[in-house]
C-alpha positions, 0 to 999 in steps of 0.5 A: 500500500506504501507504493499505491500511495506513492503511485498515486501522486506519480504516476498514475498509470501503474497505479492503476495496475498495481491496483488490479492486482491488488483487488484480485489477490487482497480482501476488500475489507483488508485493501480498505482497511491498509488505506486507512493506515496509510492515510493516517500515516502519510497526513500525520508525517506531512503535519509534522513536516511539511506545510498546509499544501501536503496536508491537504493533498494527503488528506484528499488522497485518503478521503477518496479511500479504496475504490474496490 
């Protein structure tokens, strides 16, 4: 999911087959379930390390949520 995060903001395309990959091989419930983890992880470092810009950006990421 570390990856899926980064992807998201890199390039989009391979996020898109990463993330068949995952929908095939993952539980819906643990895809959604390690979004929220990293959500959390990704807007409390970019808190305490950047400026409001990537709060907001890390805060839309993990909103959108997994889309199963």
């Amino acid at each position: 999911m570390t990856l899926r995060f980064d992807l998201q903001r890199r390039a989009p395309w391979p996020a898109a087959e990463l993330d068949r990959h995952l929908r095939a091989g993952t539980p819906a419930d643990l895809l959604r379930l390690c979004w929220a983890h990293m959500g959390i992880r990704l807007v409390d470092w970019a808190i305490r390390h950047h400026g409001p810009a990537e709060v907001d950006h890390w805060l839309d990421v993990a909103e959108r949520g997994y889309r199963i």
